[in-house]
N, C-alpha and C positions, 0 to 999 in steps of 0.2 A: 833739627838735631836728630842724629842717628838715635836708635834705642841700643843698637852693639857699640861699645866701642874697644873691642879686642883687649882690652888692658886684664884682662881674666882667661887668655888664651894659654898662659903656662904654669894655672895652677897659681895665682896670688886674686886676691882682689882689697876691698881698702876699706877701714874701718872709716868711723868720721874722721876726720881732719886728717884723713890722706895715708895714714900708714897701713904699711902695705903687708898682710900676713897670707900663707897657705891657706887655701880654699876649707882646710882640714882641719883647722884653728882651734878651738873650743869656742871661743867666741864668737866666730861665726858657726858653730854648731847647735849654740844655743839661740844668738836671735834669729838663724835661718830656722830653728825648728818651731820657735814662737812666729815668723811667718807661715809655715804648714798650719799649723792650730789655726791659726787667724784663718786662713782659707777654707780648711777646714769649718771653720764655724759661717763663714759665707755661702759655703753649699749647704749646709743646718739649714740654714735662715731662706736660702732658697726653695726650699721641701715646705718651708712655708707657704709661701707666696698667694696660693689659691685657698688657704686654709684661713676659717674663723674662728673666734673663740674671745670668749669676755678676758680682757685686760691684754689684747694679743699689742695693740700702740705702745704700751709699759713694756711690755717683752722686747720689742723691736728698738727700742730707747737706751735699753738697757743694753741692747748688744751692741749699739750704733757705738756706745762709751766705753764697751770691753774692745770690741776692733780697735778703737782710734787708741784706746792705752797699751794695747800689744805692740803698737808702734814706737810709742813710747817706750815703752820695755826694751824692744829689740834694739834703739837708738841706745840707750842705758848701756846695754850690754856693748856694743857697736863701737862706743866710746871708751878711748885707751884713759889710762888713771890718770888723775890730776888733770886732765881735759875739763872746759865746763862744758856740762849737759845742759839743753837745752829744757826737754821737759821731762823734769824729774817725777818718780813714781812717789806719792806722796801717803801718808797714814792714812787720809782722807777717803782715797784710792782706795786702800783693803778696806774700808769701815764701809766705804759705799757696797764692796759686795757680798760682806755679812750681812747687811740690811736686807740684801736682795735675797739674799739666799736665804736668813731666816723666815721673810716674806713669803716666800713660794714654797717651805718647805712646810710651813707652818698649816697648809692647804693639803698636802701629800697626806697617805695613809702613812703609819708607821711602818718604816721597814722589822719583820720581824724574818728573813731570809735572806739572803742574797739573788738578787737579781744578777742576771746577763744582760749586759749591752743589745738594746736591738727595741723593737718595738716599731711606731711611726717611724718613716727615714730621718724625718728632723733629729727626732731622739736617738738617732742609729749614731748620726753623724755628730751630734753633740755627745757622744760615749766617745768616738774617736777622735774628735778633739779633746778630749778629757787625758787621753792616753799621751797625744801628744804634748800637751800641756804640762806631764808628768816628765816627760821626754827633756823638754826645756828644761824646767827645775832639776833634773838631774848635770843635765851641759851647764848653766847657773850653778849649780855649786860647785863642780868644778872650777870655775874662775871667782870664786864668792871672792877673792883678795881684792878684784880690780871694779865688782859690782856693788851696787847700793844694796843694802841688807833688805830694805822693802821693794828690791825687784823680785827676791827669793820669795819674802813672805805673798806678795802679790799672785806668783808662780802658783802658790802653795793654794793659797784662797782658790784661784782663777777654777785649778781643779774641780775642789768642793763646788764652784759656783756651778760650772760642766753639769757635772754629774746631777746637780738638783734642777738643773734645767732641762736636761733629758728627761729627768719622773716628771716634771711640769709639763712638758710637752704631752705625753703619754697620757697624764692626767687630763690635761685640756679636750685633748681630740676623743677620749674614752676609748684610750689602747691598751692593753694589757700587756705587763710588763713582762716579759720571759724572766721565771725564777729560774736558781740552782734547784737540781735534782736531786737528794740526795741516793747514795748509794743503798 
């Protein structure tokens, strides 16, 4: 089997079960943008690779289950109304990454500033997956009529989760975080 098969040469391509919308869709602007994050958080995770640090297998666990529910997500959104979805984003889903997030932030110093994105690359790239994960939720509410209401809250968590995985990272490796300057 090809990996091309031209059916996306004039500007349409196909949600699940075959219908056919502009490349420019809201729908596919949202779970294409939740596949950017997704990738996004695969080159994070690659910045790892060579890097140690106590509890780094729970960090890697934890991602392996946020990749594979972005897909999920992206199928959610993918899928026209009244269709059935296959694996749906469940309550379970956001409570797993309050868990994670109270977990790891609960280690963090308090924020009493504002930070800038940046630090270790891991933590660079997991801020920019934060942004685009903010990206999605934004294409997400735009079609909230034809999405599951916990693919939005999910959107919404996934962020928070980003952003406290970036100070984790930072935290792990003994990077310092780039604060705001004030004027």
């Amino acid at each position: 089997m090809k990996i091309y098969t031209r059916t996306g040469d004039t500007g349409l391509t196909s949600l699940v079960y075959g219908q056919r919308v502009p490349k420019d869709d809201l729908c596919v602007k949202a779970y294409g943008t939740c596949d950017e994050a997704n990738s996004m958080i695969g080159l994070a995770l690659s910045f790892l690779l060579n890097e140690e640090f106590q509890g780094k297998e729970i960090f890697l666990e934890a991602f392996h289950r946020v990749q594979t529910l972005m897909f999920h997500v992206g199928a959610e959104i993918a899928t026209p109304a009244g269709k059935e979805i296959k694996w749906k984003v469940s309550e379970s889903d956001i409570k797993e990454l309050e868990k994670q997030i109270d977990e790891w932030d609960a280690q963090l110093k308090r924020l009493k500033q504002f930070i800038l994105p940046g630090g270790h690359p891991a933590a660079t790239a997991l801020h920019v997956a934060r942004t685009m994960a903010r990206r999605a939720e934004r294409y997400a509410v735009s079609v909230k009529d034809k999405v599951n209401p916990l693919v939005l809250q999910y959107l919404n968590r996934l962020s928070d989760f980003l952003f406290v995985s970036a100070r984790f990272v930072n935290y792990k490796l003994n990077v310092n975080e780039p604060v705001l300057h004030e004027n």
